[in-house]
N, C-alpha and C positions, 0 to 999 in steps of 0.2 A: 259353585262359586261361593264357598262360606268366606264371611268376614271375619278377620281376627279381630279377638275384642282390643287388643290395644293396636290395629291400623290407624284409627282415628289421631292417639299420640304421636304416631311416631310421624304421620304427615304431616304433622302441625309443628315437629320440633326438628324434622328433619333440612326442611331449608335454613331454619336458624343455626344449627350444627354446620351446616356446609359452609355459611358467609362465616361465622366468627371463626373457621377454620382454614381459609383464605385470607381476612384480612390483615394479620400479621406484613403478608407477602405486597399488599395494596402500597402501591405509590400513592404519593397526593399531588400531582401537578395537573393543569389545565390540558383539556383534550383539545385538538386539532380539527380545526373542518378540513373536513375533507367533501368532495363535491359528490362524490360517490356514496358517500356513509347518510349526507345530509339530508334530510327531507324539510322543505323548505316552505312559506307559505305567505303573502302577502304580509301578513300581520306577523311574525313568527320574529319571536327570538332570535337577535342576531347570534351566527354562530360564536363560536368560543375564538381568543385572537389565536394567531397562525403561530407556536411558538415549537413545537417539535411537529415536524410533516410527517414522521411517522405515525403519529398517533391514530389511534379514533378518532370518526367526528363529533359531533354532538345530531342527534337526529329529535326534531320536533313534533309533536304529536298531540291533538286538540281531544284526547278522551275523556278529560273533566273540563269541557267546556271554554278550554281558556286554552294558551298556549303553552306548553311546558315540555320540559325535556324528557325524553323517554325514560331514561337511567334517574331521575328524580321522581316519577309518576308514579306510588305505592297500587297501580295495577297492573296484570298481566297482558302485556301487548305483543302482538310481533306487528313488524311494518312491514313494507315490499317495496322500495321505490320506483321510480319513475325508470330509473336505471335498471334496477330488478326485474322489473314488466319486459323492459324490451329485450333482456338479455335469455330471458324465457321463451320470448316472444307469443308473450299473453296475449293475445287477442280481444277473449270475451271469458268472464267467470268460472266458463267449465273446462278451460286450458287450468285452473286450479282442484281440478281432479286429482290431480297427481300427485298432489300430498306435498308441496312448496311448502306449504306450514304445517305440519304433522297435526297438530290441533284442530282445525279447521279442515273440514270432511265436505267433501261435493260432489254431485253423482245426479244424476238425470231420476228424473219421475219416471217410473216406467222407464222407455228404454227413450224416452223424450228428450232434444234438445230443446223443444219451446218452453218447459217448467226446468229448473232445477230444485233439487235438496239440497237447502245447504243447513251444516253442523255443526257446533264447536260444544267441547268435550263432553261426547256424548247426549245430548240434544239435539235429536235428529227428528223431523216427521217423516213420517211414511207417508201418509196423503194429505197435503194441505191443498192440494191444486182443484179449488173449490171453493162455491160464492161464499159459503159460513166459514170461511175455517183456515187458520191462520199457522204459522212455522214457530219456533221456539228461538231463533235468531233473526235478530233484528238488520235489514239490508239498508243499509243511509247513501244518497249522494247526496254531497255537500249540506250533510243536516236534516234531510228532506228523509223520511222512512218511505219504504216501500211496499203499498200493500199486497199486493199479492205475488208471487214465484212467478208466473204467466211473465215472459218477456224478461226473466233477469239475464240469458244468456246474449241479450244483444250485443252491437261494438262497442267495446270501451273507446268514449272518445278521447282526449289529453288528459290524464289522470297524473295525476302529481303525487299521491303514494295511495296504496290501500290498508290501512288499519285493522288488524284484527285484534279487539278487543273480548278477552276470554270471562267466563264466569259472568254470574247476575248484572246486567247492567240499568234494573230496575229502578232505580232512587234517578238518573239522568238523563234515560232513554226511555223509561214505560217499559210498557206493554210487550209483550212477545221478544223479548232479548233476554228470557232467563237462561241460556246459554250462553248469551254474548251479542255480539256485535260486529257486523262486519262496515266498514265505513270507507265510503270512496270517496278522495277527495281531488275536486278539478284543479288545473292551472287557472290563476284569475289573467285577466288582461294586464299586460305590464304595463303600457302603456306609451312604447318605445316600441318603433316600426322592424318589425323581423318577423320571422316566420320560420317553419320547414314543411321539405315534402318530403313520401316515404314512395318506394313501390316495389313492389314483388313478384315473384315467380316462382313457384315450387311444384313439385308433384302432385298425383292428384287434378293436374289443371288448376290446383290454385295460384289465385293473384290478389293484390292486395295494393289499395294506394289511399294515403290520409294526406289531406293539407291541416296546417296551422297557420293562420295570421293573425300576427298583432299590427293594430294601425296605431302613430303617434299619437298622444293623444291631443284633446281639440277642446275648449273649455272647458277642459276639466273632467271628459269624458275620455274612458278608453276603452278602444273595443276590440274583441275577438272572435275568429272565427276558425268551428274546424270541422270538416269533412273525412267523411270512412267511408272504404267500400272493403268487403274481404268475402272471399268466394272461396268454395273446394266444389270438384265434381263426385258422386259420393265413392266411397270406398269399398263398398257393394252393389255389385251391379246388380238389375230387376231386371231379369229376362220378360216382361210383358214390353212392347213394343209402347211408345208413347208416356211409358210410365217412371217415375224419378227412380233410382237406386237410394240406398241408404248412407245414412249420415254423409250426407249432403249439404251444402247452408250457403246462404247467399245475403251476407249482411250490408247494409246501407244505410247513412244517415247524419245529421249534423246537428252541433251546436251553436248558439251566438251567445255572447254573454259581451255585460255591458256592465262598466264600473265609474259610479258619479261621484266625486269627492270637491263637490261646490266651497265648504270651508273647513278647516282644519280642524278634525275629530271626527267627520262625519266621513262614513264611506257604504255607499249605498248599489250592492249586487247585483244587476238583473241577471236572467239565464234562461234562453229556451230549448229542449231539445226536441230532436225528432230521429227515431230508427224506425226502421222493419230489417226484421230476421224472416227469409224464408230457410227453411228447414224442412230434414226427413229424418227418423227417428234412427236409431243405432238396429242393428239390427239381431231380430231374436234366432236360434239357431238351434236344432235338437244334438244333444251330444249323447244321449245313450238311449237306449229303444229296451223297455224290458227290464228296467237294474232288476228286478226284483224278480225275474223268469216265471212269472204266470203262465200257465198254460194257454197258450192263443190258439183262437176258434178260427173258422174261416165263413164266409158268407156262401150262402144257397139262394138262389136265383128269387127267391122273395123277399132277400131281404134281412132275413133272420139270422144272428148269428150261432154256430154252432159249435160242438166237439164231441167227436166222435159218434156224430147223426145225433145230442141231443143238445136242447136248447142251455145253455149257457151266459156265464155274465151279467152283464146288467143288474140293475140291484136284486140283491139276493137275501131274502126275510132270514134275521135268528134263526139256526134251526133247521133251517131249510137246507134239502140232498143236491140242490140244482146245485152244476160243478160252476168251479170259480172258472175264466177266461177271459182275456181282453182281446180287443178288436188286433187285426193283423193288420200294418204295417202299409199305407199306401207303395207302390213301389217305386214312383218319382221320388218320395221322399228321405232323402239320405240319413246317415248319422256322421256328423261332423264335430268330431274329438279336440279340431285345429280352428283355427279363424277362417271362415269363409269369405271368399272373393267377388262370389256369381252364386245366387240364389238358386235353390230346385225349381221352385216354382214363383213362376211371374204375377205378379197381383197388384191390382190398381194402389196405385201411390202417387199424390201428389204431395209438394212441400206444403207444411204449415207453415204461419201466416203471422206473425207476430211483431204489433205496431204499439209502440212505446212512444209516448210525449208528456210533456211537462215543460210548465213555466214556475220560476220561484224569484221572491224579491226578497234579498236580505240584507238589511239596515242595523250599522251600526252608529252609535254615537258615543261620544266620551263628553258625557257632560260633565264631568269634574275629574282630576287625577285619581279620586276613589271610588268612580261606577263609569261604567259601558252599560249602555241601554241597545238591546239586543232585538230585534224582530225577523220572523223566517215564515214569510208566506208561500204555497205552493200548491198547484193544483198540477194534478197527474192525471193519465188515464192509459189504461192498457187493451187492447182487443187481440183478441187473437182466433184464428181459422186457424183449427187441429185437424189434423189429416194423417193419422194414425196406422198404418198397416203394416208393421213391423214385426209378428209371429209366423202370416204364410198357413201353411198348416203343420210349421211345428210347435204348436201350440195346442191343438186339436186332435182327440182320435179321426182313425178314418170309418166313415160310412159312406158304404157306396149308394150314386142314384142307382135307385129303384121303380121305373117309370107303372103310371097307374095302367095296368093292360086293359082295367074294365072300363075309362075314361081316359083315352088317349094324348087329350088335349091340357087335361090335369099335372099342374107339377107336382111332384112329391117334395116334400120339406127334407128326405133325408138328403146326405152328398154334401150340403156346403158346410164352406169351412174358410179362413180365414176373418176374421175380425177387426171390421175396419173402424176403430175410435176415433167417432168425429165429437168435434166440440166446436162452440162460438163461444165465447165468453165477452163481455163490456165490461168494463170499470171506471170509475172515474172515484178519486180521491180530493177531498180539499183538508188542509191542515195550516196550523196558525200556532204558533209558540214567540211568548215575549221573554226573555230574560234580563235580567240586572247583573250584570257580572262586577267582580272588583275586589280591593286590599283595603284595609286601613291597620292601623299597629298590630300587627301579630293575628289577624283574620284574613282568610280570604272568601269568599265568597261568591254563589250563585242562587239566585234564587229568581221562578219562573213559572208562567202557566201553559198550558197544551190545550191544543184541539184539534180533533181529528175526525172526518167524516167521511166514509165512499158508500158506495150503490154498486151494485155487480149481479149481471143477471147471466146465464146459461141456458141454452138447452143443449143437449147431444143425442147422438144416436150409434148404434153398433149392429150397425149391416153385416150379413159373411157375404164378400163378395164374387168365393169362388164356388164352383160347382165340377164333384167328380163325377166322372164315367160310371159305368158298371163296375168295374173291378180295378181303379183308383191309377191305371197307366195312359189316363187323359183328363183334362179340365176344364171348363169352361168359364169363363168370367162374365156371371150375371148382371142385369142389365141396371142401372144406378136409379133408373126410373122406376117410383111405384107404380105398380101394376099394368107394366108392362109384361107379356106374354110369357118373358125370359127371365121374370121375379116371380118371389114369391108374395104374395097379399101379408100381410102384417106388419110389426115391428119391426122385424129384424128384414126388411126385404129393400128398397131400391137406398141411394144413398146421395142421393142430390139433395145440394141443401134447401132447394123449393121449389115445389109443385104446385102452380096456379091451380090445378084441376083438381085438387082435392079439397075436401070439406074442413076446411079450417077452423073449427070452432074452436081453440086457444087462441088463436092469434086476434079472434074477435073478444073474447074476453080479456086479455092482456096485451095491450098495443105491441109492447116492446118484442112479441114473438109470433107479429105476423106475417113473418118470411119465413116462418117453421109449419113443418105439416105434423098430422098425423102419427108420423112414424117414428118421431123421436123419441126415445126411453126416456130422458127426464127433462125438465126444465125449471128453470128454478130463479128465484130471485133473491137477495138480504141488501141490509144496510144496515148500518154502523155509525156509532155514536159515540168520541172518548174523549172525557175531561176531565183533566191533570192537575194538579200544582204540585210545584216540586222546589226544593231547596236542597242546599250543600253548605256544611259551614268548618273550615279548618281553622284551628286555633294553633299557635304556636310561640309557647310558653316563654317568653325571657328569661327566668329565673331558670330554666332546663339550657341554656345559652341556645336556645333557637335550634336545635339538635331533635325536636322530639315535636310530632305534626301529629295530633288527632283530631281528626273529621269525622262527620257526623250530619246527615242526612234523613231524606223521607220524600218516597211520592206516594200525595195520594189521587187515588182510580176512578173513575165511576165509568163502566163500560156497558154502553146499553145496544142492544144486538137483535133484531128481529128478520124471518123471510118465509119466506114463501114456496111451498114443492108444488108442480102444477101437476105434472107428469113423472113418474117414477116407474124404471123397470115395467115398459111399456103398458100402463094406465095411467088411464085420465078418471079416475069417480066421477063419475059425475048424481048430482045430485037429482033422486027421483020426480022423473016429468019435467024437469025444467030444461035437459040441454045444457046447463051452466055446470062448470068445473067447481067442483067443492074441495080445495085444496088441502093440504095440509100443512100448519102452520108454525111456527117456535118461539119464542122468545126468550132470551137469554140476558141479565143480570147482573152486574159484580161489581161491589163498592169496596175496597179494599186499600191498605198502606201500605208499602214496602220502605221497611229501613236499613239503612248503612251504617257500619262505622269501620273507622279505618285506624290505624293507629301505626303511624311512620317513626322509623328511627334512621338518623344519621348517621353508624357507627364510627365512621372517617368521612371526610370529603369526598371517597369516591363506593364506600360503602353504605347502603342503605338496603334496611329490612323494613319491613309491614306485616301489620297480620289486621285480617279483613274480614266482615263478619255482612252478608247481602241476602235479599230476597229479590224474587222476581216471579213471574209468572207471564203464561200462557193463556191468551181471551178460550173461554170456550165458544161453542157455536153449535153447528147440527151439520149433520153429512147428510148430504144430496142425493149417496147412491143407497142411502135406507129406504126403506119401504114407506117409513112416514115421516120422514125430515126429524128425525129421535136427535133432539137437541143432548150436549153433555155440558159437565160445568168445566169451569180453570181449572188446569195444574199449577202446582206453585212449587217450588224449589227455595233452600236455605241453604247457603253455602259460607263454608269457613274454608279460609287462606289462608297462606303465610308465603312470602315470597321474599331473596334478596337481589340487587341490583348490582353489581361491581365490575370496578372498571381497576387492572393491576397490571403489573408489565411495565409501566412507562405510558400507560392508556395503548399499549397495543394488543390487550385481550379485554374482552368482556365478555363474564357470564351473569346469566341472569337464572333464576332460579325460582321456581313456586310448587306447593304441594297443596291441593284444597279436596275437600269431602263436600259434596253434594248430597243431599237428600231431598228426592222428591216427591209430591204428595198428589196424589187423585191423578197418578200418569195417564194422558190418553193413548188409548191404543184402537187401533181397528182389526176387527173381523170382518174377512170376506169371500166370498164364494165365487167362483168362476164357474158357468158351465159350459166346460171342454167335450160335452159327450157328445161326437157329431150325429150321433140319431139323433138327438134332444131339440124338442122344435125348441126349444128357448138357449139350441146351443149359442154361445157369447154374448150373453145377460152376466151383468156382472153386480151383485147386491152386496152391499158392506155397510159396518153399522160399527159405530165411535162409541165405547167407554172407558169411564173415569177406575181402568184395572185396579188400583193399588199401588202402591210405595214403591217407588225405585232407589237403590244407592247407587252412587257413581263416587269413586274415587281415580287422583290421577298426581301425575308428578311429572313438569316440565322444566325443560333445560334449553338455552340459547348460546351457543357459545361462538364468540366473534374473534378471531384471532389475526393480528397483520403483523406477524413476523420481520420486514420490511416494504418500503413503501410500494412496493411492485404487486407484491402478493395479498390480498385480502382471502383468508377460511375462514367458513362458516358451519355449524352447525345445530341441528336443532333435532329434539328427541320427545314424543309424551308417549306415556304410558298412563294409559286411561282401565280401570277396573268396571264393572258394573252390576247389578244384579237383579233382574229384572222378578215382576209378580208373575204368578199363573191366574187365571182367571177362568171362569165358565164361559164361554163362547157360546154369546145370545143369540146363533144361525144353526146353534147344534152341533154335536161333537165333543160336548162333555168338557173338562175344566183339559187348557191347552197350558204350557208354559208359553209364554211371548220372551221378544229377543228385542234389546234394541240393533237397529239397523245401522250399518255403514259407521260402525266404529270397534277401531284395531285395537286389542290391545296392547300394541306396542306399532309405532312409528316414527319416522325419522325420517333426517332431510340433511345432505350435506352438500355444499356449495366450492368451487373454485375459481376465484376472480385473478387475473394476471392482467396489468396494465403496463406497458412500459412504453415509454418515448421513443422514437426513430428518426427526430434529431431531423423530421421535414417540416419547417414551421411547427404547427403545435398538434404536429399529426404522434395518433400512439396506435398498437396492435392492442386490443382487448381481446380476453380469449375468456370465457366464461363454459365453465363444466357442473352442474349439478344433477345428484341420486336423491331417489325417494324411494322409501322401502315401506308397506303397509301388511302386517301378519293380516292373515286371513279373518274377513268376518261376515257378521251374517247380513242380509239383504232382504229380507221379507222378517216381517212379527211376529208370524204365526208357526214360519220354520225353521227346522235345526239346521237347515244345511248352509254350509259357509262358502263364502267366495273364495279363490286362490289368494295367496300373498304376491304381492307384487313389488316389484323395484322397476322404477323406470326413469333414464337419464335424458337429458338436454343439454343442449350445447351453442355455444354459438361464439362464430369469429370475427372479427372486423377488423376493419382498416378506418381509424375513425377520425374526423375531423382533418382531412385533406385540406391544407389552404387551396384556394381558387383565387382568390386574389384578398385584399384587405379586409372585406365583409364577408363572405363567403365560405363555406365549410363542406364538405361531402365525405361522405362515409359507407363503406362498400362490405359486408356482411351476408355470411355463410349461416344458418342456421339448421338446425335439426330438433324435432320434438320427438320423444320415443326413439331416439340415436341408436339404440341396439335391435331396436323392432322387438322388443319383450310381446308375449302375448299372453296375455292372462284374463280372467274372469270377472267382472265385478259385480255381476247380479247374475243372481244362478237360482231358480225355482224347481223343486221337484217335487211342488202338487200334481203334473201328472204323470208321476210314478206311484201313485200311494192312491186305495182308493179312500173314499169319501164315505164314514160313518155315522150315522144316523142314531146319537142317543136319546133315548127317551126322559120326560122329566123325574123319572125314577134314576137314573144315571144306568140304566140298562141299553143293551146294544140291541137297538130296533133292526137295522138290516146295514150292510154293505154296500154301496156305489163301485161297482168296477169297470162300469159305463166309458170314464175319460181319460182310462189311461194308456198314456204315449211312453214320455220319458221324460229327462230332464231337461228345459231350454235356458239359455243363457245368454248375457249380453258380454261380448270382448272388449277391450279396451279401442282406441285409436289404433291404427298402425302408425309406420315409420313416417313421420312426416317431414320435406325438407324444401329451404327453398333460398333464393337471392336474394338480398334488399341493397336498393340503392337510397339513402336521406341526404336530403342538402338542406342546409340551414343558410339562411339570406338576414 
């Protein structure tokens, strides 16, 4: 991936070349609301008057703070609206897997629905799902950030559009959005008595039913209320009797929100919610046994493995005559090239466990025509119960038990297999931001302070909860209890989350983990401390005739960050004679500014350029799955833009346009080790360790194009092309200097939409028939690997019959949908650590020995299948 030395120019003059080469063609008349285009908001700018119905609408959008028009906002946005969501039939965050915004990247931790990863261009973590350690995009509802990934795939409840704001959005938002910004924004209470309800039916056994109520309102108060349930039964079945199948989910929950407007200027937010997501992960699946054709050994009745009568495998010293082989092939276990239906083997599975609440009060005032006094208070908390069992034993070589002859009663450690990732995690966040928002002759303005604090503590544990036979054609599923007959004694042995009977001495030194025993690999505690001030100031020159807007900003940081490792990678230290846990500790640092500037131009009424100059940065922290809680520092990113905004046709097309270069500085990356070798008593220990690699670039160039031919038909389309080029580094776990990748982003992507609306002349009923494709080229999925995922394209669809009168107040609407409409099936996390073995360099960079202990083959997570189903809504 070399850089041309002039990429830098030509992305920076390239959107400016594209708008002055369109706007010749630019009409100048007023655009058209449209109800569909519009995104709409309590406070929001009335739309434009109704003067050609073919037009565009105007869509409104609060990314600098204030209300403003998309097509005038000198940033890079896409919207989704409220129409969008359901015509998708979005559900929950990771129904945005599918590339709806090509910019914006989402994909499960692991093969996890209870975390997600989410990206924008190119800014992805690989593990943030952790008490120290934070994402590179920033998650908002209604203002409110969110701290940790844990719980973002809940129900969305009434959401009124979702915001993708791209590039640094450090100067307005802080902290961890040097990628961007992803921004949910709710329905308020109108205040006017109406409602709707939804419910469904589809394959899978899913069903689905949300209310919405608005009451009139009553001194001055209005209130709402809305209710979600959405269910599927999973899509992989677990042949163990009792036990869930995979990607499964079972969401539930509600909000109230309450709006005071005592005297005129003043309007004062409440909101509380509450979800649980229960879940079961996607599921991991082997699709090749061998790429690499080792010579496979076989097993002899002790145990040993061999080839051709001598001993083989397993790590093998520099130098050394012992032949290479790997373990042969359990025989239960298949190789599955296709999407699986029904697992080989059954292995305990329950759903995770993922409880989301928050309340937030946000006040506004217009104390004069030229300031709004701004406050946004909110207290969050997330818990979540992880229940992980999703590889089976395609994840793992096979060893077979090998019973002890000379103690019969004795279990032997070799035979299990499976890895079951359990986690508890708490959190609780409070944060508090004032702003002054407002105009006066040719300024506008925000200027504001922040505070931000949570607590988050963990333990977990990674049991194997299956156990083979002699020669891997049966299995048992060991017993969840320690030191039970049918476990093994240690770390890695029963899997209950608490055992009265065991000698608890963590849970007596740390309150918060005295429902933890013994047996947990780590536990862990941090908290968090960040204070802000932040300003924004646009000036816009009379003597330029009000044509030319340059802003100018700054936030400054101070992030202070400390916690606590009790237990790591099953030890507890304990310090000498005393019995007490001598932890290992961090603390982490960073006082810093981030500034903006922006510099907008008018070029017509309906064309507008900018070119934008941002910083931002990522908190650093310490990873939990080190050996000693090895704290890292910030990345930080400097990003140059240039983007145009045009609206031509008659306001029946809009494209928008932006080219920006990113460079980033002290990228974090992780190192980590699985051990897959099923002889290995520490097989599914899993150790990783955070550093500040080196310099990444990222380069990219997006496109929006909105086109309505006539007023029946809305097309849409949307394209980025994102570059990158990541450091190599020395890998501090060994293995000599590795290249790293960034994860879950395509170099090219794209997203095409077809909306069809037309009247049927029953009352104010019309057929909506909605079609969109998303195409993502292949990319990589782990850090530390070359191997890539499949490219994927996958369509959605959906029909209705909408807005039936019933009689004078009354509406219903009757809707066919499908997600994955062609059943595409493809790849999107694909690991072939156990094809490859595992080398051991020395601090000379010389090759100590070979690991061929854990190799299987490649495992892999598929996409969703076809999913489809009925909805009936009525609105009262």
């Amino acid at each position: 991936m070399t850089v041309r030395s002039r990429l830098r120019l030509q992305l920076l003059l390239g959107g400016t070349l594209l708008a002055l080469a369109a706007a010749p063609a630019v009409a100048q008349t007023t655009p058209a609301a449209d109800p569909a285009q519009t995104a709409t908001t309590p406070d929001a700018a009335p739309p434009a008057a109704a003067g050609d119905q073919q037009g565009l609408g105007d869509i409104v959008v609060t990314a600098t703070r204030r209300e403003t028009n998309l097509q005038k906002t000198p940033i890079s946005i896409s919207v989704l609206s409220s129409q969008g969501i359901a015509d998708r039939h979005v559900q929950s965050l990771f129904n945005l897997a599918d590339g709806s915004i090509p910019s914006l990247r989402v994909a499960t931790f692991e093969a996890r629905q209870s975390a997600l990863t989410i990206g924008i261009r190119g800014i992805v973590p690989y593990d943030q799902n952790q008490t120290a350690r934070d994402g590179g995009v920033g998650v908002y509802i209604d203002g409110v950030a969110l701290g940790k990934t844990q719980g973002l795939n809940a129900a969305l409840f009434d959401i009124e559009r979702i915001e993708v704001l791209k590039g640094p959005q450090g100067t307005l938002f802080g902290r961890n959005t040097e990628g961007g910004a992803l921004s949910l924004v709710s329905k308020a209470p109108s205040g006017v008595l109406g409602g709707r309800v939804n419910a469904g039916v589809g394959n899978y056994g899913s069903h689905n039913a949300d209310l919405h109520l608005d009451l009139p309102s009553f001194y001055n108060i209005s209130l709402k209320f809305d209710g979600v349930y959405q269910h599927q039964d999973p899509t992989v079945k677990n042949p163990l009797t009792g036990s869930t199948g995979w990607n499964y989910y079972d969401r539930k929950g509600g909000r109230a929100a309450a709006r005071w407007q005592p005297i005129d200027g003043f309007t004062a937010d409440f909101a509380y919610d509450y979800a649980k997501d229960e879940n079961t992960p996607q599921y991991s699946q082997l699709i090749n046994y061998n790429p690499n054709n080792y010579a496979v050994g076989t097993y002899n009745a002790a145990g040993a493995l061999l080839l051709n009568g001598a001993a083989c495998g397993g790590t093998i010293a520099a130098g050394s005559t012992k032949p290479v082989c790997i373990a042969p092939k359990a025989p239960l276990v298949g190789v599955h090239p296709e999407r699986q239906y029904v697992a080989d083997v059954g292995v305990p599975q329950q759903p995770s466990v993922d409880i989301t609440h928050g309340f937030s009060a946000n006040l506004k005032y217009k104390l004069a025509p030229w300031i709004e006094l701004r406050s946004i208070t909110a207290w969050r908390g997330v818990s979540t119960d992880q229940w992980d069992n999703s590889g089976g034993p395609e994840r793992s070589s096979f060893a077979p038990f090998v019973p002890n002859t000379a103690n019969p009663t004795a279990i032997n450690t070799t035979g299990t297999f499976s890895r079951y990732s359990l986690s508890f995690l708490r959190q609780h966040q409070f944060s508090q931001e004032v702003q002054a928002v407002g105009s006066i002759p040719q300024f506008d303005y925000v200027v504001g302070a922040y505070y931000y604090t949570e607590q988050a503590s963990e333990y977990a544990a990674t049991p194997l909860t299956n156990q083979w036979n002699t020669n891997g054609t049966a299995y048992t599923v060991r017993s969840p209890i320690p030191g039970n007959s049918s476990a093994i004694t240690g770390a890695n042995s029963g899997y209950q989350q608490y055992d009265p009977s065991c000698n608890n001495t963590l849970g007596a030194t740390v309150p918060q983990f005295a429902n933890s025993c013994q047996f947990i690999t780590r536990a862990s505690e941090a908290s968090d401390h960040n204070y802000s001030v932040f300003g924004n100031l646009t000036f816009t020159p009379e003597a330029l005739s009000d044509v030319v807007h340059i802003t100018a900003g700054g936030r400054w940081t101070k992030d202070d960050r400390h916690g606590t490792l009790f237990v790591v990678n099953n030890r507890s230290d304990l310090a000498a004679g005393t019995g007490v846990v001598a932890p290992f500790s961090f603390k982490n640092n960073v006082s810093r500014f981030d500034p903006m500037f922006n510099v907008a131009f008018d070029a017509t009424p309906d064309v507008h350029l900018y070119a934008k100059y941002a910083t931002g940065f990522r908190a650093g922290g310490a990873n939990d799955r080190s050996l000693q809680f090895n704290a890292f520092g910030p990345e930080s990113v400097k990003s140059y833009e240039v983007g145009a905004k045009m609206d031509f046709w008659q306001h029946r097309a809009r494209l928008n346009l932006a080219g920006y270069i990113m460079d980033r500085s002290n990228t974090q990356f992780d190192f980590d080790y699985f051990d897959t070798n099923g002889s290995s008593v520490t097989n599914g220990s899993h150790i990783e360790q955070t550093v500040n690699a080196g310099n990444s670039k990222i380069r990219g160039i997006e496109a929006d194009l909105t086109v309505k031919p006539f007023p029946d038909l809305t097309l849409t389309g949307s394209y980025a092309y994102t570059y990158w080029k990541a450091p190599s580094a020395l890998n501090p776990l060994g293995g000599g200097v590795q290249q790293l990748y960034i994860v879950y982003t395509p170099n090219n992507a794209a997203s095409g939409a077809i909306d069809y609306v037309t009247p049927i002349h029953i009352g104010d009923a019309s057929v909506r028939l909605h079609l969109d494709g998303n195409y993502a080229s292949s990319q990589y999925s782990f850090q530390l690997e070359p191997t890539k995922t499949d490219a994927s394209f996958v369509m959605n669809g959906r029909l209705a019959l909408a807005d039936i009168s019933v009689n004078d107040h009354n509406k219903v609407t009757v809707a066919v949908w499908a997600r994955n409409l062609l059943d595409t099936t493809y790849i999107y996390r694909r690991s072939a650590a156990n094809s490859t073995p595992v080398q051991n360099i020395g601090a000379n960079g010389q090759l100590v020995s070979t690991n061929y202990g854990g190799i299987l083959g490649d495992y892999a997570n598929f996409n969703p299948p076809r999913t489809w189903g009925l909805e009936l809504s009525a609105k009262f």
